[in-house]
DOSE-543646 format. One record per residue: residue in three letters; x, y, z of N, C-alpha, C, CB in turn. Coordinates in steps of 0.2 Angstrom, whole numbers, plus 2048, in hexadecimal, padded with zeros to 3 digits. Glycine has a CB too. Layout:
ALAXYZXYZXYZXYZ/...
***
This chain:
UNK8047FA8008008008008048068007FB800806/UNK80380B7FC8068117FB8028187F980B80F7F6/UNK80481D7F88008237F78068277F67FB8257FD/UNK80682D7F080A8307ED8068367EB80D82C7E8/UNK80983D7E88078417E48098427E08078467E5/UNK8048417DB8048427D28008497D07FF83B7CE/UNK80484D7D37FF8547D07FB8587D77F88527CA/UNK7F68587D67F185A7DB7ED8547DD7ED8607D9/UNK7EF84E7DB7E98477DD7F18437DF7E28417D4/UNK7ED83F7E57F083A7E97EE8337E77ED83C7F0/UNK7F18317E47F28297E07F48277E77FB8277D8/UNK7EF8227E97F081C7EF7EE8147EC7E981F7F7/UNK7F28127EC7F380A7EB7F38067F07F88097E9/UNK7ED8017F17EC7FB7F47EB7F57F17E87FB7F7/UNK7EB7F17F67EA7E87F47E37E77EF7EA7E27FB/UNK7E17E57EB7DA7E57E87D87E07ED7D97E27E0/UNK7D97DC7F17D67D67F47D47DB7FB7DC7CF7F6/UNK7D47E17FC7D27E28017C97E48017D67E6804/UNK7C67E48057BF7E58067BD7EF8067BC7E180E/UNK7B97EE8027B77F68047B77F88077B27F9803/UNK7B77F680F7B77F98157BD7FC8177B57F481B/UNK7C27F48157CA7F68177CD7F98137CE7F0818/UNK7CA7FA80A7CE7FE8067CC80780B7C97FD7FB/UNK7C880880B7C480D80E7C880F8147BC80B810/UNK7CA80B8187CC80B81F7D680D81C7CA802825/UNK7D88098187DF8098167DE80F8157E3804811/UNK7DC81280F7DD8198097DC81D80F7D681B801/UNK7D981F8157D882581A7DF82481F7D082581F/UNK7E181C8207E781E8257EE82081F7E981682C/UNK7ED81E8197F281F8157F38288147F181980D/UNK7EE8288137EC8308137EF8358187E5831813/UNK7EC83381C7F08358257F88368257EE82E82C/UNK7FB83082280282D82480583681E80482381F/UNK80383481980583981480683F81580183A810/UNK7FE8418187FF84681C80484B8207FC845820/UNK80484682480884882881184782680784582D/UNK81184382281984281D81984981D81983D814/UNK81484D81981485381381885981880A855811/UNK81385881F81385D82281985E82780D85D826/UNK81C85782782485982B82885A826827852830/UNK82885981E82B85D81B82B86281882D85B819/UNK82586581982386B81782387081E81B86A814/UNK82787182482587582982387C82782C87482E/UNK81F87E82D81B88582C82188982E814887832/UNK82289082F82689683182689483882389D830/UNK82089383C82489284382888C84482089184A/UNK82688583F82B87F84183288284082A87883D/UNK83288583B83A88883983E88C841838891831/UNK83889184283A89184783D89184C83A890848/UNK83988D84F83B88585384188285383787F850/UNK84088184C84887B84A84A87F84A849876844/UNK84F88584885488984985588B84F85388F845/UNK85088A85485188E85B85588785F847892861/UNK85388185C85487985E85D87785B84C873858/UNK85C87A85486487785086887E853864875844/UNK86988585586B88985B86E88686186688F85D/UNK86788286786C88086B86F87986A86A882871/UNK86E87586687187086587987286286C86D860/UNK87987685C87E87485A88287F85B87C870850/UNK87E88085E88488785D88188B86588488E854/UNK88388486B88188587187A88B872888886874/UNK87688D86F87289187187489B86E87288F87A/UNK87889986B87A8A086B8778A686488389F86C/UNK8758A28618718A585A86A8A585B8738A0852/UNK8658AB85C8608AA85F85D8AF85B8618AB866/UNK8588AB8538568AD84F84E8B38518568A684B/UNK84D8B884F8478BD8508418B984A84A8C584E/UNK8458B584583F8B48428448B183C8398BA841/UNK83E8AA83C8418A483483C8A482F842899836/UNK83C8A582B8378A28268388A181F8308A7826/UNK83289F81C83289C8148338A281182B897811/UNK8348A38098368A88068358A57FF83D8AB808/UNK8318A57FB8328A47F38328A77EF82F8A27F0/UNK8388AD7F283C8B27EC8438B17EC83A8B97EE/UNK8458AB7F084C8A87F084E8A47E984E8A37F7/UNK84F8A47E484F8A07DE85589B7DF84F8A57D9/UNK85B8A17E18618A17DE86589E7E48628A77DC/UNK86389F7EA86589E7F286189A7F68658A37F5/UNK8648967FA86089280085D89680486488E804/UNK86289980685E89D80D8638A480D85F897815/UNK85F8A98108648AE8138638AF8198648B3811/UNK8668B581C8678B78228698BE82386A8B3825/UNK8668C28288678C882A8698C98308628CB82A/UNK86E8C98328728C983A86F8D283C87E8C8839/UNK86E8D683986D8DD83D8658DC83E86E8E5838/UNK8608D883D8598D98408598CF8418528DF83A/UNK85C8CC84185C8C68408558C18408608C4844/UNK8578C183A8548BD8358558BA8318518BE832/UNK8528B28308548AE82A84E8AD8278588A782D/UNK8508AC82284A8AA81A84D8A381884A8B0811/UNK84989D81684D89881284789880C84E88E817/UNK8498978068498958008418908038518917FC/UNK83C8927FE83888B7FD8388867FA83488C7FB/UNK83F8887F78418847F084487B7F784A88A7E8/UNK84787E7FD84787880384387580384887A809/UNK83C87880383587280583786C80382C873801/UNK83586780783786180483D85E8038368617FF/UNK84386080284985E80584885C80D84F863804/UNK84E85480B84D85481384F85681784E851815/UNK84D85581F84E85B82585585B82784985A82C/UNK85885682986085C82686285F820866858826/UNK86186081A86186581786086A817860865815/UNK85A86D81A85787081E85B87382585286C820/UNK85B86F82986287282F86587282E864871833/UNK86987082887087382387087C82486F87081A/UNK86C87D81F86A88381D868889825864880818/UNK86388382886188A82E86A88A833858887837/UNK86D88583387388583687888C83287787E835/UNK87B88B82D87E88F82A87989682D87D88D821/UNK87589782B87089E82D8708A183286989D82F/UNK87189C83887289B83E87889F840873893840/UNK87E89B83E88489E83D8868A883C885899838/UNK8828A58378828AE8358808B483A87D8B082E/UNK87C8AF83E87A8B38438808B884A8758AD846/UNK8838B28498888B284E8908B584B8888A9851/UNK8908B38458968B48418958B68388998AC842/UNK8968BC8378948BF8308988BC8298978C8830/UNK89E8BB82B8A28B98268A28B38228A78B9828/UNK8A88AE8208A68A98218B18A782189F8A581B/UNK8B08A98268B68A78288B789F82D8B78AE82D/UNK8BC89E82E8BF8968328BC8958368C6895836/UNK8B889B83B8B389C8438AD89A83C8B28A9848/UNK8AC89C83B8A389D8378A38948358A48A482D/UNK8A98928328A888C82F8A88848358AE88D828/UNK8AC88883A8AC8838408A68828428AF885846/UNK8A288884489C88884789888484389988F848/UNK89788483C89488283689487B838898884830/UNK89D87883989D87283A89986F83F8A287183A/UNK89787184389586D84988F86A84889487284F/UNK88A86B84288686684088986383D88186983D/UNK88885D83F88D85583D88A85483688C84D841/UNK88385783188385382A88685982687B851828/UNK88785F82888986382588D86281F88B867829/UNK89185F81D89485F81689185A81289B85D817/UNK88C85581588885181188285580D88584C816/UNK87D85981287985F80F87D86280B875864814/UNK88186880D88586B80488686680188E86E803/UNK88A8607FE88785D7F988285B7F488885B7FB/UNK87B85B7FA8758597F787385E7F48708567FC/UNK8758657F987286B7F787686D7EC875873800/UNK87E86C7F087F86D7E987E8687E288486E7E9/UNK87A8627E487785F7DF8708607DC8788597E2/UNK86D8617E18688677DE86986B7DB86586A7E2/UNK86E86E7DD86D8767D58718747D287087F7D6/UNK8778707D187786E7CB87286A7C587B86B7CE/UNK86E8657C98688627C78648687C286385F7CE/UNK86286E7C685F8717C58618767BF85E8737CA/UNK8678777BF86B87B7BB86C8837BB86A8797B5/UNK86E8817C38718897C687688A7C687188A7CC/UNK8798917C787E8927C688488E7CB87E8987C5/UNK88888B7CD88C8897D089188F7D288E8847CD/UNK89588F7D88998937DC89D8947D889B88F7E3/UNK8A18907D28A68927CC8A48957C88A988D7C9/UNK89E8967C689989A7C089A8A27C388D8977C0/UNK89A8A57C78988A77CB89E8AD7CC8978A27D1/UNK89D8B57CC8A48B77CB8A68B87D48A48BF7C6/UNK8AC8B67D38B18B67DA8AE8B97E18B88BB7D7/UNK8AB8C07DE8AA8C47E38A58C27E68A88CB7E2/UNK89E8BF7E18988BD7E48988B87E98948BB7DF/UNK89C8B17E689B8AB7EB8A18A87E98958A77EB/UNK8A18A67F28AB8A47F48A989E7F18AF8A47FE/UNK8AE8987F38AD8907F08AA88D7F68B588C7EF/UNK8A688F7F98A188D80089A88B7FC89F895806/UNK8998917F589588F7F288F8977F68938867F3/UNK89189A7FB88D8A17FE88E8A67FB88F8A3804/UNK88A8A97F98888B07F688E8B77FB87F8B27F8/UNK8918BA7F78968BF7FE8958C67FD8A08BE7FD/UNK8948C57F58918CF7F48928D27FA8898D07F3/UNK88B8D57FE88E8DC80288D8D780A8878E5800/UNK88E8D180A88D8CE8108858CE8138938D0816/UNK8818D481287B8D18158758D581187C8D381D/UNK8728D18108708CC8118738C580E86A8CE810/UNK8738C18158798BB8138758B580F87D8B681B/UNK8798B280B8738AE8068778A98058718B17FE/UNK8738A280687789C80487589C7FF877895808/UNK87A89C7FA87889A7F08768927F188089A7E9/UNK8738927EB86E88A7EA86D88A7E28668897EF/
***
């Protein structure tokens, strides 16, 4: 038994041998499961939140202490930014759906910026302290490649270091994607 999106309809697949009752009973709990799949990878602005206020004291002892996270679908080009003078982070919508480290990839880095502008040896320590962190960049830079973005080499010198980050005037801080 399974259930998928094909568009705006929900293709749910069961055993033909089952009875109307139990087809009936399966397609609502399959539905449910989905659901909720949708919705822990789709988080709202406060789960973001949340999780940034959660991957702060986990991984950069408590000390990046975001005024406000949210979705943005005017990031095309970037994952996420950030604003260390009113602090704020924005991640790309284009994340929905990547998985949630990927995700805390990105609020990490953000995170960082909070505490640290640049992206200096300090910036990139802190960075490290989320253990998937070089696995997400990867995934992140398979995706725009997939996609056919510009890569960190496309890119003239000034704009983005070999981190694959946007540097222009430093802020608003932008992870390229």
């Amino acid at each position: 038994m399974s259930a998928y999106r094909d568009g705006d309809k929900v293709v749910v697949m069961v055993p033909s041998r089952l009875s109307k009752a139990e087809e009936e009973q399966w397609i609502a709990t399959i539905l449910e499961r989905l659901e909720e799949r949708e919705r822990r990878r789709r988080p709202s602005d406060a789960d973001l939140q949340s999780r940034a206020r959660e991957l702060s004291r986990r991984y950069l002892d408590g000390r990046a202490d975001p005024v406000s996270v949210r979705w943005v679908a005017n990031q095309r080009t970037r994952w996420g930014s950030c604003t260390p003078d009113d602090g704020t982070i924005r991640l790309s919508t284009r994340l929905r759906g990547m998985p949630g480290w990927v995700v805390d990839y990105v609020l990490v880095h953000e995170l960082a910026h909070l505490l640290i502008p640049g992206h200096g040896a300090d910036f990139w320590e802190l960075v490290g302290n989320y253990p998937k962190a070089d696995r997400a960049r990867g995934y992140l830079e398979g995706v725009a490649a997939a996609a056919h973005l510009p890569l960190e080499a496309d890119a003239p010198d000034d704009e983005i270091a070999d981190d694959g980050v946007h540097h222009g005037d430093d802020f608003p801080h932008e992870v390229a994607g």
